[in-house]
C-alpha positions as CSV (number, residue, x, y, z in Angstrom):
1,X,25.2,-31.3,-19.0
2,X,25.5,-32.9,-22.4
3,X,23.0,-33.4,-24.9
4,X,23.4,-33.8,-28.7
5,X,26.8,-35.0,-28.2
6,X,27.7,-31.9,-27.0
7,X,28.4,-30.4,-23.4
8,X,27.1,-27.2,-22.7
9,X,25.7,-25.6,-19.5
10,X,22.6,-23.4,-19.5
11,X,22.7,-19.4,-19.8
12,X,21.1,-16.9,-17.8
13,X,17.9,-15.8,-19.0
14,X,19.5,-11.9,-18.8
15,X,22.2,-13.5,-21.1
16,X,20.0,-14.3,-23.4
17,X,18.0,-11.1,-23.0
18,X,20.9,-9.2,-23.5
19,X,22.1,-10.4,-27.1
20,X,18.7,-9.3,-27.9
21,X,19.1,-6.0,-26.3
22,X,22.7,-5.1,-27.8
23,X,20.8,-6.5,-31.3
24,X,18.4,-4.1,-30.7
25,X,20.2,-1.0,-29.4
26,X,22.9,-1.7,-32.7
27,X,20.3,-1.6,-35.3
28,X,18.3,1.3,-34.1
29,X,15.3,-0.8,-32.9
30,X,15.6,-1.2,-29.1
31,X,13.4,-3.8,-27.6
32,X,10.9,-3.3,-25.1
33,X,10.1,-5.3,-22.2
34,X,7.5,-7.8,-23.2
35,X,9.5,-8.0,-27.0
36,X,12.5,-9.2,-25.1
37,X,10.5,-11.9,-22.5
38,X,8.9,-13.4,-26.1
39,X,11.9,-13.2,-27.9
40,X,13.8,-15.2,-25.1
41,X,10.9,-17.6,-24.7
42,X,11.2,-18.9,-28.6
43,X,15.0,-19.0,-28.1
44,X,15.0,-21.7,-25.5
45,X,11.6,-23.0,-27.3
46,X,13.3,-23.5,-30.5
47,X,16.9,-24.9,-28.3
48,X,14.7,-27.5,-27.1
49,X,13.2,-28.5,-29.9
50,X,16.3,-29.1,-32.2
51,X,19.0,-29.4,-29.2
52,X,17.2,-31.3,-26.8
53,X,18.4,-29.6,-24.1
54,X,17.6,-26.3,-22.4
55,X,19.0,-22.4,-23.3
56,X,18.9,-21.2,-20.1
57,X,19.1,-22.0,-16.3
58,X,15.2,-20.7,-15.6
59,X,11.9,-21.5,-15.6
60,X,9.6,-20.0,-18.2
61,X,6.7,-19.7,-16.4
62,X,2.7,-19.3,-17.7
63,X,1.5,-15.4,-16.6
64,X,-1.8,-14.1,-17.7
65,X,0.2,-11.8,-20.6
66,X,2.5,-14.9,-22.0
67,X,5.3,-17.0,-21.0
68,X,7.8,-14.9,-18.3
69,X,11.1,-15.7,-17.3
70,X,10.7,-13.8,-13.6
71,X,14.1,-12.3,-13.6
72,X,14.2,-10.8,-16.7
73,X,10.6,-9.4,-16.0
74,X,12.2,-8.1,-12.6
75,X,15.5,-6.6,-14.5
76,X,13.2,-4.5,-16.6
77,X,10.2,-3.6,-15.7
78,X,10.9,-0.3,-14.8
79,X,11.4,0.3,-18.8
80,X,7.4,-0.4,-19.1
81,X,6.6,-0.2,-22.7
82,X,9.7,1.8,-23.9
83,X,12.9,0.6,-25.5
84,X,15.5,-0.9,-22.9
85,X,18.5,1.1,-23.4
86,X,21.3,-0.6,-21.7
87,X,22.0,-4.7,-20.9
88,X,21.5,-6.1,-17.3
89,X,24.4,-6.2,-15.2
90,X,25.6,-8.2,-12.1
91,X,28.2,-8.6,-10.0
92,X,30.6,-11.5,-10.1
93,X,33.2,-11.5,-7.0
94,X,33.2,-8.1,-6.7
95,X,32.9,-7.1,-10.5
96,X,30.3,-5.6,-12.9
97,X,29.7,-8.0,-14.9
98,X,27.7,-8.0,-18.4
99,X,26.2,-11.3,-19.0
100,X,26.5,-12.7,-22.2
101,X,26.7,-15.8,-23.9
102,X,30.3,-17.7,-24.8
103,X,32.0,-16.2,-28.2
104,X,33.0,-19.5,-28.7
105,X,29.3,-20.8,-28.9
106,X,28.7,-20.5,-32.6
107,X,25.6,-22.5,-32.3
108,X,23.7,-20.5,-29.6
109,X,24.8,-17.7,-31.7
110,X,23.3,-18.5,-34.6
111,X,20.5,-19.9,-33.1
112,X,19.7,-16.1,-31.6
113,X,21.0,-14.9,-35.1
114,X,18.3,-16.8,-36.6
115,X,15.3,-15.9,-34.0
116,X,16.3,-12.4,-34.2
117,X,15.9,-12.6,-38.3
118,X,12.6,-14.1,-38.1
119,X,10.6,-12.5,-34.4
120,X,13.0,-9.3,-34.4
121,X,10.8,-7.5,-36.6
122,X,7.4,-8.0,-35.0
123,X,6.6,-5.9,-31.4
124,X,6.2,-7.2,-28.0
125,X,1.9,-7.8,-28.6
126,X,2.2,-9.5,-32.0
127,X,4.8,-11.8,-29.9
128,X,2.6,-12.1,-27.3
129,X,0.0,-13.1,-30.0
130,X,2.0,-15.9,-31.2
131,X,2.9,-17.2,-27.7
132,X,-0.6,-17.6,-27.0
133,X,-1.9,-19.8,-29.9
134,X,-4.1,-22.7,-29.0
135,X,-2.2,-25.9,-28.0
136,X,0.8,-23.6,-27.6
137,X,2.7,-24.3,-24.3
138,X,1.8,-21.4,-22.7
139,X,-2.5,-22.2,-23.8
140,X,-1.7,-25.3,-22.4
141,X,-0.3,-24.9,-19.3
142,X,-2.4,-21.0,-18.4
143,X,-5.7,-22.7,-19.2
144,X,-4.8,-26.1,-17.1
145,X,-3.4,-23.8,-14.2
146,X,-5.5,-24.5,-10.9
147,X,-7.8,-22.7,-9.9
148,X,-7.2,-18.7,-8.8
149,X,-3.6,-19.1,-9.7
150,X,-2.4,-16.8,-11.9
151,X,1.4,-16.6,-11.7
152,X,4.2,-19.0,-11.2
153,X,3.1,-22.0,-13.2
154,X,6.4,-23.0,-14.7
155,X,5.9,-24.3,-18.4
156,X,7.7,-27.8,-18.5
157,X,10.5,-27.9,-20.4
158,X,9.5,-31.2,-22.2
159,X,6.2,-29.7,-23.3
160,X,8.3,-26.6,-24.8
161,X,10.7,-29.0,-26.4
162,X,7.4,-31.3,-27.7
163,X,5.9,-28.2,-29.5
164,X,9.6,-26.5,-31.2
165,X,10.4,-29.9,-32.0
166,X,7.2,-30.3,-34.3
167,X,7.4,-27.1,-35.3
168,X,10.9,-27.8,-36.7
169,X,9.6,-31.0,-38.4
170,X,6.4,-28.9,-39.9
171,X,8.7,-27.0,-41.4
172,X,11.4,-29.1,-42.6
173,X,8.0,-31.3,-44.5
């Protein structure tokens, strides 16, 4: 896939989830859960918006508590509300395997560098919080969902892209 005159390929959602859970475990401050859905959600958020393409291979999808990318919600909920100690694994032909994104990718890097500096400090509600301002992508989509549907409404990539993007030009004015 190529976008932004680059070619890249999408990441795992648990690739992304676990830079954010080696970030966490290395500074002392390991990330719960819900901290690590949000902080995964404004990673490919904000890589729409100034990449114009797509962080990882998943859906985020509208739940009643926030935007959810259904594998990593499956890969840890059995932490509940405590610190994830250790990174997702899977196996690869017959190897344990650590996802993780490139080392080559400087941009991706800094790109998590950078959400980490500025969401790493809050917890997984005050997240929540911010994923779940009006006219947000997750507002929009959870409060447009038909009716008695309450999980599995993907959040469209373009409307993700829409908000970042004028977040990014907000704050650039």
């Amino acid at each position: 896939m190529a976008y932004n005159g680059c070619v890249a390929s999408p990441y795992s959602a648990l690739a992304i989830a676990n830079e954010f859970i080696e970030r966490g475990i290395a500074t002392g401050r390991p990330v719960d859960p819900m901290k690590v859905q949000k902080l995964v959600y404004f990673s490919h958020g904000w890589h729409l918006g100034l990449f114009d393409g797509p962080l990882i291979d998943e859906q985020i999808e509208a739940w009643p508590y926030g935007p959810v990318v259904a594998s990593v919600y499956h890969e840890f909920k059995r932490y509940g509300r405590s610190g994830i100690d250790e990174p997702a694994i899977d196996l690869e032909r017959g190897r344990i395997r650590t996802p993780g994104i490139d080392p080559d990718d400087d941009r991706t890097a800094a790109l998590l560098a950078r959400v980490w500096q500025t969401y790493g400090k809050f917890n997984g509600m005050q997240l929540s919080t911010m994923s779940h301002e009006p006219g947000s992508p997750w507002d929009v989509t959870y409060n447009n969902r038909p009716p008695g549907v309450v999980r599995g409404i993907d959040i469209p990539n373009e409307l993700l892209r829409q908000h970042f993007a004028e977040l990014a030009k907000q704050k650039r004015a």
